[in-house]
N, C-alpha and C positions, 0 to 999 in steps of 0.2 A: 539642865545638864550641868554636875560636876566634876570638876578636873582634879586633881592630887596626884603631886610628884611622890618618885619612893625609889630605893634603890636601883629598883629592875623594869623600869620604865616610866609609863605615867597610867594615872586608874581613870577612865571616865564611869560615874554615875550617871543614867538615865532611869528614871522613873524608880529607884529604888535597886535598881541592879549595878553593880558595879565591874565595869573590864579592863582588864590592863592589857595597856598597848605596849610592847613592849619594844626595846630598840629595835630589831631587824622589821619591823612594820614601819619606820619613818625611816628607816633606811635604804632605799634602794640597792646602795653599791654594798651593802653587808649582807644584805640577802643575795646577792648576784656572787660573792666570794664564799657565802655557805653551801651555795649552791653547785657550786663548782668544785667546791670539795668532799662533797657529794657524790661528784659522780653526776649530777643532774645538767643536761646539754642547754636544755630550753624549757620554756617555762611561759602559764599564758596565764597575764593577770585579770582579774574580775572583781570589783567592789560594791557587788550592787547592794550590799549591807553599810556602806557608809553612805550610797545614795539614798536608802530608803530614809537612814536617819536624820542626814543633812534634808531632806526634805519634809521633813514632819516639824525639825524644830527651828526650821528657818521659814517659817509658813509663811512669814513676809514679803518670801522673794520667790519670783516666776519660776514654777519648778523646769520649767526648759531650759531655763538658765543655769539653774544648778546641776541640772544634768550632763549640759555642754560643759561646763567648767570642770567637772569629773574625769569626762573623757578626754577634757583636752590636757589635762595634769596626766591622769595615765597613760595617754600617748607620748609626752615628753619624758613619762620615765623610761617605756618602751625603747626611746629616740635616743636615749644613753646606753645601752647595750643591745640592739638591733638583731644581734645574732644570737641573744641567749633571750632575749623575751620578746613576747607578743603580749595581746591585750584582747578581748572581749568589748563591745560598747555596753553600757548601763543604763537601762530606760525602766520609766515607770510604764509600762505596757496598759494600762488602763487609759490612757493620754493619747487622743488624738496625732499629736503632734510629734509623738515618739518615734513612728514612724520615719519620720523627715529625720531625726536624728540617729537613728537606726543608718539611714542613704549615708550620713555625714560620715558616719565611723567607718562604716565598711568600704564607702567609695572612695572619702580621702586619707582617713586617716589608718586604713592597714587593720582593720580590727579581722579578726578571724573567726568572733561568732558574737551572740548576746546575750547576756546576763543580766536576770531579773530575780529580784527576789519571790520565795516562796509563798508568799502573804504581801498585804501592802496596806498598811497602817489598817489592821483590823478585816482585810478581806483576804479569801483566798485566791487560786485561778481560775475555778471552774465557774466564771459571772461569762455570761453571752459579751458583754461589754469587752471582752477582749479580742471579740472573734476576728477583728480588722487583725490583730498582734497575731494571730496563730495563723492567717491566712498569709500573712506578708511573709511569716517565716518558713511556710512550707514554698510558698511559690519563689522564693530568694534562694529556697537548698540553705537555709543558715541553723546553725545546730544553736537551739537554746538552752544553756547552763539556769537550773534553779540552785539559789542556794539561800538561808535562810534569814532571814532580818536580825540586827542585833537582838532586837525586842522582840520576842517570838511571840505569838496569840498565848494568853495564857499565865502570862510571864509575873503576874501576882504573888503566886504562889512559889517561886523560884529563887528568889535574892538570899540562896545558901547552896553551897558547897559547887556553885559555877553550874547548879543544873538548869540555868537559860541555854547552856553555851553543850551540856552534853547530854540533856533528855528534850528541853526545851525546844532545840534547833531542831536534832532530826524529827520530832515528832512534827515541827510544822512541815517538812517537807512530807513525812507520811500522811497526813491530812490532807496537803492539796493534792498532791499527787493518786492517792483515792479520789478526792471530788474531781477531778478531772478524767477519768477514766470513768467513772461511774456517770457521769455528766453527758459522754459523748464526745469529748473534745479529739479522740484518736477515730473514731469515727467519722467526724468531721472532715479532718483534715487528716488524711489514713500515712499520710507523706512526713509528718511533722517529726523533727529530729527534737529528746528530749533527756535531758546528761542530767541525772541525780549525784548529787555528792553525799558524800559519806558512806558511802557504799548502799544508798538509797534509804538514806537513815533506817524506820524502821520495816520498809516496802518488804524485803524480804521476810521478815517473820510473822506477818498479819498477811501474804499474800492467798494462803488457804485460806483463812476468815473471809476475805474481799470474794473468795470464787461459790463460799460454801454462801454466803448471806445474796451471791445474785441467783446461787441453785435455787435458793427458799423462794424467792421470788417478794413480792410486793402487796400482792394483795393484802387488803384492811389496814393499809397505811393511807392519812390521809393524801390530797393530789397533791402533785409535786412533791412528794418524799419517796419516788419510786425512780431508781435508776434505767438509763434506757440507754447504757449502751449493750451495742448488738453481741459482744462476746464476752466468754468469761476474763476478768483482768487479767487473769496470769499471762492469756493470749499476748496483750499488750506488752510483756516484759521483752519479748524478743520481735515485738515488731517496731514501735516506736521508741523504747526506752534505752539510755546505756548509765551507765554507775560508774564512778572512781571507786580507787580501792582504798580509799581513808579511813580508817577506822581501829588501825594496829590491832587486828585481830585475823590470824592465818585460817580460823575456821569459816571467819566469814565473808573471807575472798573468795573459797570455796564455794562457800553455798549461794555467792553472786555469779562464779563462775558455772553453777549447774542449772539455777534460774535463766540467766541471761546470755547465757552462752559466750565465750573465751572473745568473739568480737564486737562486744561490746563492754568489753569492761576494762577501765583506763586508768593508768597511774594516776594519783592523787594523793598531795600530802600535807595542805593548809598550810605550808610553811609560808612564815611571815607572820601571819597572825597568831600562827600554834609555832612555838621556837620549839620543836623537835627537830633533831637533823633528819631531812629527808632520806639520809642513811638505813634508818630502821625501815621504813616503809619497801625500798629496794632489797632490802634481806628478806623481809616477809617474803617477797613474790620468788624471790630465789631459791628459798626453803621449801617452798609447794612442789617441788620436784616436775614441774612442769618442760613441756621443751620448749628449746630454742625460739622455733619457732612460736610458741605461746606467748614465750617470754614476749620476745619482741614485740606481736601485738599489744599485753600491755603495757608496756614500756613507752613506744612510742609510734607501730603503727595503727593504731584505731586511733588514737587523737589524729594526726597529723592529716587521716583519710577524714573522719569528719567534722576537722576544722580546717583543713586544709591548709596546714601551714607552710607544706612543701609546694 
């Protein structure tokens, strides 16, 4: 990992890709004053992208450690403005133990759902090895946020023009989120609450591909290359799935809105990490000529109903 200062914040290199973090992400009280000028009430943080990376390049040290020490940093930023932010807990969900940390966030320290990322150092989610992590989250009622690791699968080929950060990401999330649908994991567990960001990277525009390739079926593929869950994906978008609306794009809050239907689709605007003012994102949804009542769902009551901030 390297570091580099520069006018507009600081750059880390990892494996050849380079990100710049830029002040309002080491900032708290600057993102909590752009926020507010904004327009934006409350706000629920998640980093399961600095956990996955602190865990991969700190191999040294007990990743339940590094996990705790994540959450327990963003629960004290939390603890500085109490009435304008929440927090999510961050686990490596392949980990036994995460679970227990999972109990810690949500019973002591206030978290309102869990965030994991979309991959995890080279795997996706559709591994049976998770099935304790999807079973504890449907029988807890707790909504789990994916969102995608610095370093996306893939990410070779990417160290130009920031396309880890806006082909790279969504695509891991359109990856596991097909192997996990095709896998059975929503069959599994039929209850599982599951919030795609970025407007479900690219889930919307490959969801006819995902229905027409389970129409075709399987046969002369060898065993284990054949998907089994019981319905077509699209089924999935309005049963377990919900989307933010990140993506600065008015056509394709729409076409989230006609897949997913208006209550499940939630404000979202990476701010802190992405320095756009959350300003533009709140024009988006305003411009859709939507009503009030729409508004408001995505605004703030489908988060609030299931993350339960209220």
């Amino acid at each position: 990992v390297g570091w580099r200062k520069h006018p507009y914040g600081e750059t880390i290199t990892v494996d050849g890709i380079s990100v710049v973090a830029y002040p309002e992400l080491m900032n708290i009280d600057l993102q909590v004053q752009k926020q507010d000028e904004a327009g934006v009430t409350m706000s629920i943080l998640s980093s399961s992208m600095q956990l996955e990376l602190l865990c991969r390049e700190l191999s040294f040290l007990p990743e339940a450690d590094v996990s705790q020490s994540v959450n327990d940093k963003t629960a004290a930023l939390v603890a500085k403005h109490p009435k304008k932010l929440a927090f999510m807990a961050m686990v490596n969900p392949l980990r036994n133990d995460s679970l227990d940390e999972c109990d810690r966030c949500l019973n002591k320290l206030g978290a309102k759902g869990v965030n994991i990322s979309t991959s995890w150092q080279g795997e996706y989610l559709d591994s049976d090895d998770l099935n304790p992590f999807w079973e504890y989250a449907q029988t807890r009622d707790v909504a789990v946020y994916l969102h995608p690791p610095l370093i996306p699968i893939g990410y070779q080929k990417m160290n130009r023009y920031r396309l880890e950060e806006v082909i790279g990401r969504p695509f891991d999330t359109t990856m596991t989120i097909a192997r996990m649908i095709y896998s059975g994991v929503f069959d599994r567990y039929p209850k599982l609450k599951v919030v795609l960001p970025h407007m479900g990277g690219g889930l919307p525009s490959v969801i006819g591909r995902l229905d027409f390739g389970y129409r075709l079926g399987y046969d002369g593929l060898p065993k284990g290359e054949e998907a089994v869950c019981k319905k077509k994906p699209s089924v999935y978008l309005k049963t377990n799935l919900y989307v933010d609306c990140m993506g600065f794009s008015p056509a394709g809050v729409r076409h989230c809105l006609d897949l997913f239907g208006v209550d499940r689709v939630m404000f979202g605007t990476d701010y802190g990490p992405v320095t756009i003012s959350p300003k533009e994102h709140i024009q988006i949804i305003k411009n859709l000529g939507l009503s009030r009542e729409d508004e408001a769902k995505i605004f703030w009551k489908n988060a609030n109903k299931l993350f339960h901030v209220l």
